[in-house]
C-alpha positions in Angstrom: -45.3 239.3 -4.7 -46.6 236.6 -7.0 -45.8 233.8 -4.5 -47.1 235.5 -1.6 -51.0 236.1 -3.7 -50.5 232.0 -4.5 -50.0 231.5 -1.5 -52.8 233.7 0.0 -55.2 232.1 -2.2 -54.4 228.4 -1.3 -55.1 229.3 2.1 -58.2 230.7 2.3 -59.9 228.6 -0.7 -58.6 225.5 1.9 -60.1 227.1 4.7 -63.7 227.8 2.6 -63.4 224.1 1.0 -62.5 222.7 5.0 -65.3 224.6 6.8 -67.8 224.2 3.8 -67.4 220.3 4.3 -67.0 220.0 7.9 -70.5 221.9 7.6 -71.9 219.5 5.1 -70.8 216.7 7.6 -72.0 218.3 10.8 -75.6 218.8 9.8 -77.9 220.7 12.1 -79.5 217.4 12.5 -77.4 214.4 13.1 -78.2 211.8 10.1 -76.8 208.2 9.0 -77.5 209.6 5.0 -75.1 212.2 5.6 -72.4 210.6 7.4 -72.5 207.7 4.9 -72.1 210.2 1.8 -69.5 211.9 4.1 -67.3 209.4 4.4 -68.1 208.0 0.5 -67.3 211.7 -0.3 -63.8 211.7 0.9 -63.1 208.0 -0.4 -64.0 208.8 -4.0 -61.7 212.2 -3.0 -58.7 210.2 -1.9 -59.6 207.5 -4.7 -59.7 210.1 -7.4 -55.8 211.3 -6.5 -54.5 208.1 -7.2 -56.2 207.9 -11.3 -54.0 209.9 -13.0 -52.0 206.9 -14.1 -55.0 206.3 -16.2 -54.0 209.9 -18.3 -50.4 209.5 -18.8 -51.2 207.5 -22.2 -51.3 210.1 -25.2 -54.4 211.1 -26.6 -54.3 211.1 -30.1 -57.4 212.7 -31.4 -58.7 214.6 -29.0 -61.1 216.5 -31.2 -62.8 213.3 -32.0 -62.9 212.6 -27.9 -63.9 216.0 -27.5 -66.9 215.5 -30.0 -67.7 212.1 -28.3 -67.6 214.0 -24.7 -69.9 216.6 -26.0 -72.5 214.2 -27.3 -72.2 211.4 -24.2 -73.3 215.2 -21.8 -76.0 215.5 -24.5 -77.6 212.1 -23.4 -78.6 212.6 -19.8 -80.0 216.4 -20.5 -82.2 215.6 -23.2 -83.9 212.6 -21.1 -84.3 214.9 -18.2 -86.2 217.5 -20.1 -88.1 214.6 -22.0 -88.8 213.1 -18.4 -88.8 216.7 -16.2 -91.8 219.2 -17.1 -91.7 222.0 -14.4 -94.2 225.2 -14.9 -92.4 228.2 -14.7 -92.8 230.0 -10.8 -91.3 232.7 -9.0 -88.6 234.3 -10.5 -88.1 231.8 -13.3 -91.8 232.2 -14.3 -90.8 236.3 -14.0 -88.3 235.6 -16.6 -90.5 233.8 -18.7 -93.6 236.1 -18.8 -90.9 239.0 -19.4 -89.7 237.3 -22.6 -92.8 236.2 -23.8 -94.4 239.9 -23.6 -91.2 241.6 -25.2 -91.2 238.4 -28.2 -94.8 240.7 -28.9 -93.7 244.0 -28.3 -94.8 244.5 -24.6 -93.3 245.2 -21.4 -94.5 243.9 -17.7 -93.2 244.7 -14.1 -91.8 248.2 -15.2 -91.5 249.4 -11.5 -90.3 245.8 -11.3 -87.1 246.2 -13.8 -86.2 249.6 -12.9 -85.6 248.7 -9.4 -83.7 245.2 -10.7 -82.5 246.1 -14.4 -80.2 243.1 -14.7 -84.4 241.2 -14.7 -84.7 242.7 -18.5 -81.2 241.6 -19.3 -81.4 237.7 -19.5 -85.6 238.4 -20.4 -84.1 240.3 -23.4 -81.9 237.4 -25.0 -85.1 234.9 -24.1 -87.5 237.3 -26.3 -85.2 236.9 -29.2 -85.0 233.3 -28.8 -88.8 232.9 -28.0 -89.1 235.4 -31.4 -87.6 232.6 -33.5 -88.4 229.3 -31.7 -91.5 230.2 -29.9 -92.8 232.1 -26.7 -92.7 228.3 -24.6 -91.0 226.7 -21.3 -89.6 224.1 -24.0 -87.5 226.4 -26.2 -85.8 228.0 -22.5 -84.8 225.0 -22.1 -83.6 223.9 -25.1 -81.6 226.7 -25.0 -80.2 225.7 -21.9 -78.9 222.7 -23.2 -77.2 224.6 -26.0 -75.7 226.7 -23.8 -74.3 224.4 -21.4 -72.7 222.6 -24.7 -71.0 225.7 -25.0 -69.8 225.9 -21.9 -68.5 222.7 -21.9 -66.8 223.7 -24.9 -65.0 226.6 -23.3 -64.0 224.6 -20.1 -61.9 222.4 -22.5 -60.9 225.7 -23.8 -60.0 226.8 -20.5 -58.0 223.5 -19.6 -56.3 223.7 -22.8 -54.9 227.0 -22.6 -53.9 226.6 -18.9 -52.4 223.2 -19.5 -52.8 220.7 -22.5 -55.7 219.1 -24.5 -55.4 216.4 -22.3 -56.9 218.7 -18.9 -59.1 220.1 -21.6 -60.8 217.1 -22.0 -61.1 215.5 -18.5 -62.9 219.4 -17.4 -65.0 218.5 -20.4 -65.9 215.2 -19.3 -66.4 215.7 -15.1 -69.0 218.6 -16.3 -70.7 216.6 -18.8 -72.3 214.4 -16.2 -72.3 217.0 -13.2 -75.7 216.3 -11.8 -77.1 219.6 -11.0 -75.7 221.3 -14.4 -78.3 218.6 -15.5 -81.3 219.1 -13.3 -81.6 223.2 -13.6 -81.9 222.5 -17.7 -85.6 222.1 -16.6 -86.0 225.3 -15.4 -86.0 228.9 -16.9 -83.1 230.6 -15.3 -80.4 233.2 -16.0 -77.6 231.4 -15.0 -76.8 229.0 -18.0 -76.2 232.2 -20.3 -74.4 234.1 -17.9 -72.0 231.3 -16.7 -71.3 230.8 -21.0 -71.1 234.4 -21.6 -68.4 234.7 -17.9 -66.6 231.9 -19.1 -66.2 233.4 -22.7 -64.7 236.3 -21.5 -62.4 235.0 -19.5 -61.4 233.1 -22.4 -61.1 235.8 -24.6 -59.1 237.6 -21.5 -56.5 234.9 -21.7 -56.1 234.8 -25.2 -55.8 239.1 -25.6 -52.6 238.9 -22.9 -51.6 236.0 -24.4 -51.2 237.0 -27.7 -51.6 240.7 -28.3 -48.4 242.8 -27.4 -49.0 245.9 -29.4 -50.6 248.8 -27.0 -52.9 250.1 -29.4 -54.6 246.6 -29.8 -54.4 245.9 -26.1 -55.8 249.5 -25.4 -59.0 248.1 -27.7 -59.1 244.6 -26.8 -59.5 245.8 -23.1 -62.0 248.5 -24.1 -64.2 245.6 -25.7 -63.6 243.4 -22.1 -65.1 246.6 -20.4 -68.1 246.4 -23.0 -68.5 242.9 -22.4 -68.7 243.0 -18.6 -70.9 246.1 -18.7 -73.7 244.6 -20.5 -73.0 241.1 -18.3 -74.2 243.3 -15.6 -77.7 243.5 -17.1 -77.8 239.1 -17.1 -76.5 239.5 -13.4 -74.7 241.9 -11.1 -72.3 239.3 -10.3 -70.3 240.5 -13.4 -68.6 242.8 -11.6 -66.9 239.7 -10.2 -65.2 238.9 -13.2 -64.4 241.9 -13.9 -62.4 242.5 -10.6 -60.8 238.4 -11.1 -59.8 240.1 -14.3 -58.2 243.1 -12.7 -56.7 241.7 -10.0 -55.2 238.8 -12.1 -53.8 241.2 -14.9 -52.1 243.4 -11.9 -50.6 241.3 -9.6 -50.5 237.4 -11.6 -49.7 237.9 -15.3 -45.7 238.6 -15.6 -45.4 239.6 -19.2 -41.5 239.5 -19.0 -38.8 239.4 -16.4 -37.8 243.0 -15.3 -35.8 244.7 -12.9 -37.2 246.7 -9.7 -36.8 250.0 -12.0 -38.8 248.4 -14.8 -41.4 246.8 -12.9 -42.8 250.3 -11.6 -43.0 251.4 -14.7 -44.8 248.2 -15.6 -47.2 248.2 -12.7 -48.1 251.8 -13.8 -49.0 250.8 -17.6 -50.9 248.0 -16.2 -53.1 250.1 -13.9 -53.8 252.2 -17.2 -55.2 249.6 -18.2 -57.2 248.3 -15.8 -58.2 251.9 -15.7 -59.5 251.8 -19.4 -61.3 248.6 -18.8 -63.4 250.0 -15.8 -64.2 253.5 -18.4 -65.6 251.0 -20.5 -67.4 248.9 -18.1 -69.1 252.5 -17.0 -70.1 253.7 -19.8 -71.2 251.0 -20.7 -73.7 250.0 -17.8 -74.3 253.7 -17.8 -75.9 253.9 -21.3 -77.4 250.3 -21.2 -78.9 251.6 -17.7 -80.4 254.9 -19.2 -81.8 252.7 -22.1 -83.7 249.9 -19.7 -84.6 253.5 -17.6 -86.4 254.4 -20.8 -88.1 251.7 -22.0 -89.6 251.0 -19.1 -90.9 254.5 -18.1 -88.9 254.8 -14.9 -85.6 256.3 -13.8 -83.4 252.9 -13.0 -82.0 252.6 -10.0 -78.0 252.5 -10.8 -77.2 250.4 -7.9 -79.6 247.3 -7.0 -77.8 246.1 -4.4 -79.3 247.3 -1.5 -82.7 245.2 -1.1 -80.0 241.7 -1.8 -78.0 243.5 1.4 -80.9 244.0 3.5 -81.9 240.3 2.9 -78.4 239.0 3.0 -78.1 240.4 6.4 -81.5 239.1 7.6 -80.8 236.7 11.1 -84.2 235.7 11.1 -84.0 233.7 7.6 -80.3 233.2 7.1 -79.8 235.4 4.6 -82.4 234.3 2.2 -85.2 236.0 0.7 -88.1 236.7 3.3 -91.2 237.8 2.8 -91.0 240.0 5.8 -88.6 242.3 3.2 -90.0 242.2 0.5 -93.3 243.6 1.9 -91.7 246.5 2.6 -91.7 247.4 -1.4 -94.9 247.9 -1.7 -95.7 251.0 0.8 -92.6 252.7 -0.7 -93.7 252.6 -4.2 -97.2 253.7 -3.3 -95.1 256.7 -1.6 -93.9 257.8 -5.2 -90.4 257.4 -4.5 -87.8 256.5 -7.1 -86.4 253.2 -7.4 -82.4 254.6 -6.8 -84.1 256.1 -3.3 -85.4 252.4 -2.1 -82.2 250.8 -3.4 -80.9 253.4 -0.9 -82.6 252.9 1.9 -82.4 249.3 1.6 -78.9 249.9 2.0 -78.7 251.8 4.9 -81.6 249.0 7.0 -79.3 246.4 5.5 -76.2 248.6 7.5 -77.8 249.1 10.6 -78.6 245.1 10.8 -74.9 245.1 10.8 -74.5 247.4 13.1 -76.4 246.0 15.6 -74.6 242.5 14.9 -71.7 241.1 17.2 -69.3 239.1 16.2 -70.6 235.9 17.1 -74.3 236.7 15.7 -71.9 237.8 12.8 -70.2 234.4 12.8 -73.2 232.4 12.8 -75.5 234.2 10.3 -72.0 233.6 8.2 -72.3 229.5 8.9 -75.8 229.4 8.1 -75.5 231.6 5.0 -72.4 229.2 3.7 -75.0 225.7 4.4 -78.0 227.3 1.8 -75.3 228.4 -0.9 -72.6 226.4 -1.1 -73.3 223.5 1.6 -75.6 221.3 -1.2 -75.5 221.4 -4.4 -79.1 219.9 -5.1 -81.6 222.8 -4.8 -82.6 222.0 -8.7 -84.5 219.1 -7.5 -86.2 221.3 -4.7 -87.5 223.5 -7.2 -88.3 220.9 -10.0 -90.5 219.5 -7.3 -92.0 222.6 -6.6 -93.5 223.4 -9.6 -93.8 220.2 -11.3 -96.2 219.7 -14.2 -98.8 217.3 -14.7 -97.4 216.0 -18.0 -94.3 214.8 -16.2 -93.3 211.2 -17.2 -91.5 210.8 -13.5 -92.5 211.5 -10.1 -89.5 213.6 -8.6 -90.6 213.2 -4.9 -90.4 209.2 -5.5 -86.7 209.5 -6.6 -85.5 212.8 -5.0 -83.8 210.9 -2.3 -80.8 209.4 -4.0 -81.2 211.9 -6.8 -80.1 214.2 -4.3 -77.6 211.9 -2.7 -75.6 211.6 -6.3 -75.8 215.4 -6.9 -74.2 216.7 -3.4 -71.7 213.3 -4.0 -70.6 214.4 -7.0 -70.4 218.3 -6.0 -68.4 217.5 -2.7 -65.3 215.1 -4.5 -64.9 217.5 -7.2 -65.2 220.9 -4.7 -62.3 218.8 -2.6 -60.5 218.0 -5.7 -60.2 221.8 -6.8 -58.5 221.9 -3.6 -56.4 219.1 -3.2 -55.0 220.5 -6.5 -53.2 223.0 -4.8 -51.2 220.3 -3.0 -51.3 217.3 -5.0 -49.9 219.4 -8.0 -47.6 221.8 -6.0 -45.2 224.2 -8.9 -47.5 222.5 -11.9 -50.8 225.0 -11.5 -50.9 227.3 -14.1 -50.5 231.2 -13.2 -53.6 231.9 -15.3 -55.5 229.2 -13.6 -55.6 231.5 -10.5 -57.9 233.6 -12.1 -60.9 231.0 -11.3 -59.7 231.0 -7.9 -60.5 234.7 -7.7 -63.7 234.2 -9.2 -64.8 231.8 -6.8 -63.5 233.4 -3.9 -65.1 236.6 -5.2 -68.5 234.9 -4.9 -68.2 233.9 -1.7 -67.1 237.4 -0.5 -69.4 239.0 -2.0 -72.5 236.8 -0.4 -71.0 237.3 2.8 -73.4 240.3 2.4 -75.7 239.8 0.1 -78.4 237.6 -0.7 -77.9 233.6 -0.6 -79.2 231.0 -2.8 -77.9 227.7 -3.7 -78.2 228.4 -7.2 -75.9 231.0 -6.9 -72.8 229.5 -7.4 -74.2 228.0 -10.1 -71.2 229.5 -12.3 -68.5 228.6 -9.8 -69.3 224.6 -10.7 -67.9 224.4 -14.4 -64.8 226.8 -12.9 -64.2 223.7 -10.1 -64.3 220.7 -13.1 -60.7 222.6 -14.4 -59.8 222.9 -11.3 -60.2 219.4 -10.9 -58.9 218.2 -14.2 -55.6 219.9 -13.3 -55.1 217.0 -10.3 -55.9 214.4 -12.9 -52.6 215.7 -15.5 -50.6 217.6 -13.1 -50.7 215.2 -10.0 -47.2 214.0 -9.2 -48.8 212.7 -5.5 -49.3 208.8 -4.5 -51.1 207.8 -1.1 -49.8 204.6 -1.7 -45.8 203.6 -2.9 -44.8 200.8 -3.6 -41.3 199.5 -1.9 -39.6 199.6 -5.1 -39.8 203.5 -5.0 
């Protein structure tokens, strides 16, 4: 069973890295920049497979390296903020006037929140920060550098317990200079805090199967993983994708001993308990935090808001992105009276009928265009730096955005090939465990097969490729090029 899912997952993560790339190359409009990064793409790809000579020496303090790593990623983020002022727009400005109003006490867009609860999740966290630093653009994005320390932090915790220090560190030292994980500092956005907090659970996950054997303590460590992912889905609904990675790992991947066919029922069926105590947490959970947020701001919460991101995600006419065409529609329906679970609803069922009236190849290419916007570039923070750029800005970004883009989908294309090659290059060496950012990944994309598409949504996805990477780098037993000797 276990090498059949391995082998399941190596195929279709090849053919979403493959079509992905062959979509990156094949722009809708032909261009000499894109063929040239193309082709530089793949020869810093095929380049990269033949460095992990350079890690065979042994490292012998790799705290100290660690430390040196952490404060070398420092360097480039705090002179982009320095450089980089962007006024707060859209939805980043909706998180920021959120947190600033609940820092004094106040609440704004209550119709807002109750129809998008996860909205007063990350607002929430910001107000407590604001409460101690100051209600100010600045301290969101200080923050965001803290937190992507942290994360860096965890991916060399990540790389650790999947392999040695040694993968640890090179995770920690591809995301310490990942371009875009440098330009979104600027901005005020949910993602830094919920990537830290995903990848800190999925830590934590690890370790609890790792170490804890005693039911009782599992029983309760799971309990607390429901907890965790329930109140995650107030930061962002995509929690529920690491909860299922979880799941779906811990039932089918994690072996916890050898067994016969007799025993392994048996196992399967205390496994699925559970799994089945985790999601009884994770309900409960989002269930009372739902009932709270439904409170506070004065309107029933709508339980599942899913259904205006289907409706948009299944939009033809702009690719799966946000429209304005949709989002007019809220307006008339709140004026109606009608409860926020009710439009959730029937955002649904216009977001089904678009699929309805689909066929496959409208299907098929609303899929290709949705796949370009979210995972075909990995340089939207630029776009929206130079969107909302403020006057007090020390740099012009429209003067450099050229090769600053250039560098940022470079570096995002050798490293999303890399996560692949790894399956290949370091055939037998790939930890079991490691799978689980597989199903993460490949969770994400599934999911915005439907729903709504940005690029900044797989945001959490990057730091989960830089292990991914790392692993080519330690495990890679593949040359291109042998000498005669061998």
């Amino acid at each position: 069973m276990e090498k059949i899912i391995k082998k399941i997952f190596m195929i279709v993560f090849s053919i979403f890295v493959c079509v992905t790339f062959i979509l990156f190359v094949i722009q809708r409009e032909f261009s000499i920049k894109y063929l040239i990064l193309s082709v530089l793409v793949l020869f810093g790809a095929v380049v990269s497979l033949q460095l992990h000579m350079l890690f065979k020496k042994e490292i012998n303090n790799p705290v100290l390296l660690l430390i040196l790593i952490a404060v070398a990623s420092l360097v480039p983020r705090i002179i982009w903020v320095l450089l980089v002022h962007v006024i707060p727009q859209s939805d980043f400005y909706t998180y920021h006037s959120l947190a600033e109003a609940l820092a004094q006490g106040n609440i704004l867009y209550p119709k807002f929140i109750s129809l998008f609860p996860h909205v007063l999740g990350y607002s929430k966290v910001l107000s407590l920060v604001y409460t101690v630093f100051g209600a100010r653009p600045e301290t969101a994005v200080i923050f965001n550098i803290v937190l992507n320390l942290g994360i860096l932090f965890l991916l060399y915790t990540l790389g650790k317990l999947f392999y040695d220090e040694k993968t640890g560190l090179i995770a920690a030292l591809i995301y310490a200079f990942w371009p875009s994980q440098i330009f979104y500092n600027a901005l005020v956005l949910t993602e830094p805090f919920f990537t830290f907090c995903t990848l800190f659970v999925i830590v934590l996950y690890l370790v609890i199967i790792r170490n804890i054997k005693k039911p009782r303590c599992l029983i309760l460590s799971f309990i607390g993983i429901g907890v965790a992912a329930g109140l995650l889905k107030y930061i962002r609904p995509a929690s529920v994708i690491m909860l299922l990675s979880i799941m779906i790992h811990y039932l089918f991947l994690h072996q916890t001993k050898t067994v016969s066919n007799k025993e392994r029922n048996k196992l399967y069926l205390y496994k699925a308990g559970l799994i089945l105590i985790i999601l009884i947490s994770y309900s409960l959970t989002s269930s009372f935090i739902l009932n709270r947020i439904g409170h506070r701001v004065g309107f029933e919460a709508a339980g599942n808001s899913s259904g205006f991101y289907i409706l948009v995600g299944l939009s033809q006419e702009s690719e799966g992105r946000w429209n304005q065409e949709d989002s007019s529609l809220l307006d008339p329906m709140i004026s109606q009276g009608m409860t926020s679970e009710n439009m959730q609803k029937i955002y649904s069922d216009m977001g089904i009928e678009r699929l309805k009236n689909m066929n496959l190849l409208s299907f098929i290419q609303l899929q290709i265009n949705k796949n370009r916007h979210m995972w075909g570039n990995d340089c939207k923070g630029i776009s929206y730096a130079q969107n909302s750029i403020s006057n007090t800005s020390h740099i012009s970004i429209s003067k450099h955005s050229k090769w600053l883009i250039f560098i940022a989908d470079g570096y995002y294309f050798v490293f999303l090939l890399l996560s692949c090659a790894a399956f290949y290059v370091a055939r037998g060496k790939l930890a079991t465990d490691s799978y689980i950012l597989y199903l993460f990944i490949l969770g994400t994309v599934a999911a915005h097969m439907l729903v709504e598409v940005h690029s900044r949504y797989h945001y959490t996805a990057v730091p989960l490729l830089c292990v991914l990477a790392a692993a080519v780098f330690t495990r890679n037993r593949y040359t291109l090029f042998r000498s005669k000797s061998e």
